[in-house]
N, C-alpha and C positions, 0 to 999 in steps of 0.2 A: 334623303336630304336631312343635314342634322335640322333639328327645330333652335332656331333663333334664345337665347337665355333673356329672359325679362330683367329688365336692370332699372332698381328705384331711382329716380331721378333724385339729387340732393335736396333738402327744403332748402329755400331761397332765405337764408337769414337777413338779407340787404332788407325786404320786404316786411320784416318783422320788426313791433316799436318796440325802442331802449328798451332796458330794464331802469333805468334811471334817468327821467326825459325832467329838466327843469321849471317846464310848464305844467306838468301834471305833479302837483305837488307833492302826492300822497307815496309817489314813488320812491321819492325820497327816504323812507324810513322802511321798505320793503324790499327795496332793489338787495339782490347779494353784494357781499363784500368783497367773495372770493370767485374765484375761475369754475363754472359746474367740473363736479367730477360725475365721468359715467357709471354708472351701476348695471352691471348686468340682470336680468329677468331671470330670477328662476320661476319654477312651476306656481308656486305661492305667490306671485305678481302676477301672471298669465291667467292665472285662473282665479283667485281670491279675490276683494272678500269673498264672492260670490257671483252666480251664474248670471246673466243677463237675461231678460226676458225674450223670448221667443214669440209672443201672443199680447196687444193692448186690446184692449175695448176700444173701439172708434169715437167715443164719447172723449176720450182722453185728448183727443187734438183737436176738441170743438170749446175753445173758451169762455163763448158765449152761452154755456151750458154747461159744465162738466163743474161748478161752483153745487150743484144739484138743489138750488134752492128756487127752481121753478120761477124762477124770476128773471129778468131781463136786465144783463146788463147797460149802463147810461156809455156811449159815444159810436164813432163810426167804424162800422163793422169793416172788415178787411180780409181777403184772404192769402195767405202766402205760401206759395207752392214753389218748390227747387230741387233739384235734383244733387246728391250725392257724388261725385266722382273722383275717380281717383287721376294722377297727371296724366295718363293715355286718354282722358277721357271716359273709360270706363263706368259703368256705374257699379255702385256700391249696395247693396240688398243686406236687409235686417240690419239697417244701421241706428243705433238707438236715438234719437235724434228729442233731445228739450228745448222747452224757450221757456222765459220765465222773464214780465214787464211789468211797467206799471199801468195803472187805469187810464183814463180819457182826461184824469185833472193830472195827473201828471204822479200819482203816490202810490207807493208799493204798500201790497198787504202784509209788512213788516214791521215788527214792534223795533225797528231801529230805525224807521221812517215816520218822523211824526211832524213834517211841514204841514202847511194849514189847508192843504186840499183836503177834500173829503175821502173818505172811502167809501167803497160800490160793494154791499152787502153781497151783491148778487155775480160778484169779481173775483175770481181767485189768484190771477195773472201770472198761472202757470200751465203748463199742459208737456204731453208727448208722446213722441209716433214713430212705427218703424218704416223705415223705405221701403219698397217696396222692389220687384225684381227690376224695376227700370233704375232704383236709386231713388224713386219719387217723395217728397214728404209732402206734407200739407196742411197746414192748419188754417181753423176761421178764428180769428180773434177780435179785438177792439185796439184800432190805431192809440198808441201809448201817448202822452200828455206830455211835453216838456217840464226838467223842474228845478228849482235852484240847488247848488249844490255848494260847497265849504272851497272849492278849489282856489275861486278866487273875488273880488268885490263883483257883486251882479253876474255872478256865474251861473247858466243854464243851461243844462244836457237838452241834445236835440232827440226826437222820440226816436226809438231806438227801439228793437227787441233783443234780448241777450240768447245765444243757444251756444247749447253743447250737445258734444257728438260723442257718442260712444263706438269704439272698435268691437275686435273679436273677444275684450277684456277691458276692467275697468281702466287699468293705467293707460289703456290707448284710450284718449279723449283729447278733445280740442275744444276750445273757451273761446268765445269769440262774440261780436256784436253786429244786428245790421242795420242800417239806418235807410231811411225814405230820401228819396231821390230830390232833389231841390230845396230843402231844409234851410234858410236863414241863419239858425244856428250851427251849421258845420263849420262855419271859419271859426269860431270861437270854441270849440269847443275842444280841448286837452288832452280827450283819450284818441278820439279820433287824429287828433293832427299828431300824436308822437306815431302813428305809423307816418311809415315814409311817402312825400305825396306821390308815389308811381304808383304805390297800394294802393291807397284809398280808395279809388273805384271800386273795389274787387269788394267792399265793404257795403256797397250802396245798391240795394234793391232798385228793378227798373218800373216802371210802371206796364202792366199788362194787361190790354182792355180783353183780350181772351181767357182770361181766368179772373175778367168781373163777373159776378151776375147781377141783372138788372134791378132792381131798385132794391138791393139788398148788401153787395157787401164791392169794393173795387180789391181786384187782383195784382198780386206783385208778386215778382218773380225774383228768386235768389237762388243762383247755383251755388253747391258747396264744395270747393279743389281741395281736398286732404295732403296733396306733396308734390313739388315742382317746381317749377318760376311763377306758376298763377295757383298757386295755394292761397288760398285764405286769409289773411294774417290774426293769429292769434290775439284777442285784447284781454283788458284785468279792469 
């Protein structure tokens, strides 16, 4: 019996926001001019700059630590667990998988962030971790802070954590955000609404009392679809 040819399903572009949405201000000066031209991949995109890691320290996806300054960071602890896969479903293993947020007042530990929240000495609001043979990732961290932003008068992103996904090389990645399930701030907020609202869901972690633990941290659960009709939708 021949064996069946696996065929990639198309990424869903419909699902994917503008490159130039008139509510999201900033895209305005970023958005291309022109139509992308393709570039083929030689061996020096596929493999360059460099190798991907094979091996983290588990210290690496525990937020609430891996700042290694023996101190405790300030807000409420969270965990968030999801699984990698691909449009069959599939899961995806050794996927290099980052997140990178802000603290519990709502401010990144970035010298290009200097709102009047404070900073959490003992914060780094980054980390990362590879899937595992189910696709699995997981990290503990601290529920990120709402905070104002230049978009527009009284503008406030909703807490949010940003990740990226690494392939079998670094040009395969995917940029993306997830946001907390019942958030106030989602109708207003610019980056979220230039995806299309069919997306959106696919963007919002659920709440999961099976990956809480008890008087320590609540659990939330996000899948991540790399290609299909329920991909992901890439954000900026």
């Amino acid at each position: 019996m021949a064996i069946e040819e696996h065929r990639y399903l198309p990424r869903d572009w419909a699902g994917e926001p503008r490159p130039d949405d008139s509510d999201y201000r900033s895209t305005a000066l970023r958005a291309p001019s022109h139509d992308p031209v393709a570039i083929p991949l030689t061996l020096s995109e596929i493999t360059g700059p460099g190798a991907l890691p094979t091996e983290l320290d588990p210290i690496e996806a525990d937020l609430t630590a891996n700042a290694g300054t023996d101190g405790e960071p300030i807000g409420e602890r969270i965990i968030v667990r999801g699984r990698v896969l691909d449009e069959g479903g599939n899961a995806l293993p050794d996927t290099l998988v980052e997140i990178w947020q802000a603290n519990a007042a709502g401010r990144y530990r970035h010298q290009v962030d200097q709102h009047r929240a404070p900073i959490d000495p003992h914060f780094i609001g980054a980390g990362r971790c590879l899937t595992d043979a189910d696709g699995v990732y997981r990290f503990l961290t601290i529920r990120p802070g709402a905070y104002p932003w230049a978009n527009d008068v009284n503008a406030w992103r909703p807490s949010h954590l940003h990740f990226s996904l690494f392939g079998p090389a670094l040009p395969s990645r995917l940029v993306t955000q997830m946001y907390f399930p019942g958030d106030p701030l989602h109708a207003q907020d610019a980056i979220l609404n230039a995806v299309p609202a069919e997306a959106r869901p696919l963007l919002i972690a659920s709440y999961d009392p099976d990956l809480s633990e008890s008087e320590w941290a609540l659990g939330y659960r996000w899948d991540i679809v790399l290609r299909g009709s329920k991909s992901t939708p890439e954000t900026a």
